[in-house]
N, C-alpha and C positions, 0 to 999 in steps of 0.2 A: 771626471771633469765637472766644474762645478756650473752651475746653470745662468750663465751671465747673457745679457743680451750684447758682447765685444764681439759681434762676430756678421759678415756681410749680409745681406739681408734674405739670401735662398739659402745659405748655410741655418743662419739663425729659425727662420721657421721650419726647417728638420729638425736641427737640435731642440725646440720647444715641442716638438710633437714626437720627439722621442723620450723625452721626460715627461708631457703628459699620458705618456703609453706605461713608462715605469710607475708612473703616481699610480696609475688604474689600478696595474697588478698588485698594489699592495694593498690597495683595497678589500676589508673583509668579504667575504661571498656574499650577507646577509647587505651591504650595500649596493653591490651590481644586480641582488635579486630584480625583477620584475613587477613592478605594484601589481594588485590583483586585487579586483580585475579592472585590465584594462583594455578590453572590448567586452561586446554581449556573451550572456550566458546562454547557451540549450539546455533548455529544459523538457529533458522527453517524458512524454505519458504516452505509455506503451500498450492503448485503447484510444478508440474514436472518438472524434469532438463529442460533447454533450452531454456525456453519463460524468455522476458525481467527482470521479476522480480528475476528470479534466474540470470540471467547476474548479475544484479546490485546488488546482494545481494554478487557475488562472488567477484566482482571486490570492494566494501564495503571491504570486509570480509580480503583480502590481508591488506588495511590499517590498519586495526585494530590489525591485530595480529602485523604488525609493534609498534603499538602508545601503546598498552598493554603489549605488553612481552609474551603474550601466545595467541596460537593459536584458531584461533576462526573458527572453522567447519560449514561448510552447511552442512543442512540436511533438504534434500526435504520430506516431509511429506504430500504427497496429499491426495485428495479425497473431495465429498461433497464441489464442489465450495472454497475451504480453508477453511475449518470447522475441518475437521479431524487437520491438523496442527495446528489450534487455538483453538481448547480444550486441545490438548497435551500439550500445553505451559501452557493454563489456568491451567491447574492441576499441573506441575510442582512446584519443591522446589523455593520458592520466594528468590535465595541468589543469582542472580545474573548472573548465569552461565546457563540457557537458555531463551533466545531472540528470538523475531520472527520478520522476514521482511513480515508484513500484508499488504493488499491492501483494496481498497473500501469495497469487497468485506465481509471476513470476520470481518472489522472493523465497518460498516456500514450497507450493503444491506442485507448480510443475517438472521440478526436478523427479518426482515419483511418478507424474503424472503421464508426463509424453516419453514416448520411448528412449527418443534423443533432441536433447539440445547440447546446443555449443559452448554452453556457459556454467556456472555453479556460483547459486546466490551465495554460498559461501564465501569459495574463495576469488571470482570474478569479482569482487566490489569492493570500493572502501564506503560504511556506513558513514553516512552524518546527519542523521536526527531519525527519531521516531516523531510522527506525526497524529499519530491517535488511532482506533479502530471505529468502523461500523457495525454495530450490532443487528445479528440475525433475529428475527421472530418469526415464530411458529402459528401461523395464523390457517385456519378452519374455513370454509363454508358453512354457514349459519344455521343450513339442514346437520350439519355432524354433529350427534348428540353431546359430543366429549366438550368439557368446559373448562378442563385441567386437564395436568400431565397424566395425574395419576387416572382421574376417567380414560382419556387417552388409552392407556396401557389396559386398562381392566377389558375396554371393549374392544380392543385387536386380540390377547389373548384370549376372549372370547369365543373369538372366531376369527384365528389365526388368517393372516393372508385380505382379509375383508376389505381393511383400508389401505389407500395407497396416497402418494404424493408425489406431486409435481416440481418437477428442475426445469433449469433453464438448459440444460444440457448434461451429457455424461460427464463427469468430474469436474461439472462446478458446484459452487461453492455449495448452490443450493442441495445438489446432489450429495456430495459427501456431508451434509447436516445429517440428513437421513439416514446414512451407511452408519455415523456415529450414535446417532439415538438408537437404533435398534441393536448395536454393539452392548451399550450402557441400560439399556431398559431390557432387551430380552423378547422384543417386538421382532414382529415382519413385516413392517409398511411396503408396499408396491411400490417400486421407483417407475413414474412414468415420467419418460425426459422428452423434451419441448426443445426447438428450435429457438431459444432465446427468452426472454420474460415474460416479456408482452404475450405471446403463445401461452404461456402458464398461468398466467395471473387470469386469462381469458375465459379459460377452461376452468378454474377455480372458481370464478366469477356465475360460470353455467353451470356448478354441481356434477360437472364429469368427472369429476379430482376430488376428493375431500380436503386436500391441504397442500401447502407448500412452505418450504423455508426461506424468507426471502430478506432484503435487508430492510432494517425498521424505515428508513426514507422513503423506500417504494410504497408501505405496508403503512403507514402512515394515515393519506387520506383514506384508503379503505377500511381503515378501525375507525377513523372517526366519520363514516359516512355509516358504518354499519353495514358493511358489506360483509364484511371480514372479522369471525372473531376470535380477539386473541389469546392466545392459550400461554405463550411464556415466552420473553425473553431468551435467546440465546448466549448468553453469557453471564460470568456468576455474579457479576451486578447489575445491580437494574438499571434501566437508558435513562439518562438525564432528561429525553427527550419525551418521553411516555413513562414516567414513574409511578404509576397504577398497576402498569402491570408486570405478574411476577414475574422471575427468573425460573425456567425449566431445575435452574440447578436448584433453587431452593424449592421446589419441589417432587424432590427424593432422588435427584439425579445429579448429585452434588460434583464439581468437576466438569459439567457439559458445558462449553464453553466454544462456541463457532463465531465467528464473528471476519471482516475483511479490515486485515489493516493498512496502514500506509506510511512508507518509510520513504526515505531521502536516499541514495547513492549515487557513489562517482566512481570511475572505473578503480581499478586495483592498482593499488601505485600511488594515484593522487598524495601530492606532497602535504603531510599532516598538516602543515598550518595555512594551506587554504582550505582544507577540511575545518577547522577551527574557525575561519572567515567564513563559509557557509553557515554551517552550527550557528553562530552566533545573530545570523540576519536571520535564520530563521525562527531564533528564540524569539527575537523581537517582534516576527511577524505574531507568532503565534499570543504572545503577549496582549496585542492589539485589542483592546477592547471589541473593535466592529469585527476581525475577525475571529473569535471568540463566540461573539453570539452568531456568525453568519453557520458558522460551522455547528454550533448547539442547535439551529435552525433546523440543521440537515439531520441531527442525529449523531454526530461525528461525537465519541468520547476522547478526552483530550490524552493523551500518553504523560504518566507522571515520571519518566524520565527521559529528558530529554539528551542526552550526552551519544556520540559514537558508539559508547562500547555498550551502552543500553541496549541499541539499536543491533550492536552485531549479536550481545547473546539472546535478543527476542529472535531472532530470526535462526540462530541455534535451536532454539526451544521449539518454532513453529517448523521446522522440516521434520526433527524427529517424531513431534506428535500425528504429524500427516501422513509419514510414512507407512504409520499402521493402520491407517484409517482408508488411504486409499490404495494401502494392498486388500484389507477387507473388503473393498465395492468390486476390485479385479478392472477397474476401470484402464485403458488404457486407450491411449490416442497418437497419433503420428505426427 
């Protein structure tokens, strides 16, 4: 029947609305899609207000509601090392509209770490961007004679057992630096673990500790106040942010590499090409001149691949390496 308006006037607007129902369906899919986004985004960081990763997830988070049109929310979701905030996303609706800023931690370490979670940074997540790492440094008490790695090494095999270091707790990050240098150098540092940082860095600060591994941000003002001094970089290139001082690897420990990173994901599923419209706002953030230096500020080194599948084989590459590092400490938590 063809579409003429000859027809009385409650006939005629049926027949027009049953022709505009046939127009729809012929409509390709990629036209009735959804624009995206079109409401706010969640944006979980899976740690409490104030520590680095929520800085830079909020100062992220300003760009993007720029470069999208819609507002994109933090929402700190802690507990359980970031485990609580990275099964809330893992379970989430796959459309796009929540995102998590993860670190080592729930991306990598605690799959070996805690007995059970719900999730697998594997295959729970679609990646869309690597966002750079934090490098660890290995900083002293000003009474520890050792003024390198390899002093370091010479005066614990000395007398095995003598020196110890301080963590922020059992199978963090600070902890398993330790488990690895002594894997790789052939040392016995003491692991003494601390209820949190502040606790460590405290005891460092009074000569109960001789050292700690912590991230260059924290470790920062106390190298340049002289409280603290520092012995190497934790990763095999030196920090953009403190370029004086060496890298552990280039000093005979070639391969020592700790450091905390931080990546982008959205649940598993999420439809590639708004994985692509993340990816892509986020390139531009990181582009940004101001954030750029905000982040060089912190110490953040920038990640030189940015694409998805970067992001999924770093995060291949950091479970297996962890694997063996924190079956070595025997650490285990619930």
């Amino acid at each position: 029947m063809p579409c003429t308006d000859q027809k009385p006037s409650f006939q005629k607007r049926r027949f027009l609305w049953a022709c505009a129902l046939a127009a729809t369906a012929a409509l390709p899919a990629a036209a009735l899609a959804e624009r995206f986004p079109e409401r706010p985004i969640s944006f979980v960081v899976p740690f409490p207000p104030g520590g680095p990763t929520d800085a830079m997830a909020r100062t992220l988070a300003i760009s993007l509601t720029e470069t999208l049109g819609q507002s994109v929310i933090v929402e700190n979701k802690a507990g359980a090392g970031g485990n609580i905030g990275a099964d809330f996303v893992a379970r989430a609706r796959p459309d796009g509209y929540t995102i998590m800023f993860g670190t080592s931690g729930p991306l990598a370490i605690n799959k070996h770490l805690y007995r059970k979670i719900n999730y697998d940074p594997q295959t729970s997540f679609a990646p869309i961007i690597r966002v750079g790492h934090l490098p660890n440094v290995l900083v002293v008490n000003p009474a520890t004679k050792a003024t390198t790695v390899q002093e370091l090494i010479a005066q614990d095999k000395a007398k095995p057992g003598s020196l110890d270091y301080a963590s922020s707790g059992n199978g963090a990050s600070s902890h398993l630096a330790g488990v690895l240098f002594n894997k790789m150098a052939g040392t016995s540092l003491q692991h003494i673990p601390y209820k949190g940082t502040g606790p460590a860095l405290n005891d460092l600060l009074a000569g109960q500790v001789n050292m700690t591994f912590t991230d260059i941000l924290t470790a920062m003002p106390y190298i340049k106040a002289g409280k603290f001094k520092a012995i190497g970089v934790a990763t095999e290139k030196r920090s953009q942010a403190m370029p004086d001082i060496p890298t552990i690897a280039e000093q005979g420990l070639p391969g020592y590499d700790v450091s905390v990173f931080f990546g982008v994901v959205a649940p598993a599923g999420t439809p590639a090409d708004r994985i692509e419209t993340l990816n892509a706002a986020f390139r531009k953030a990181l582009s940004s001149e101001r954030i750029r230096k905000t982040f060089a500020d912190q110490g953040l080194e920038p990640a030189s691949d940015l694409s998805p599948a970067g992001l999924s084989t770093f995060i291949a590459q950091e479970v297996t390496k962890w694997k063996a590092v924190v079956d070595a400490s025997g650490a285990k938590l619930d």
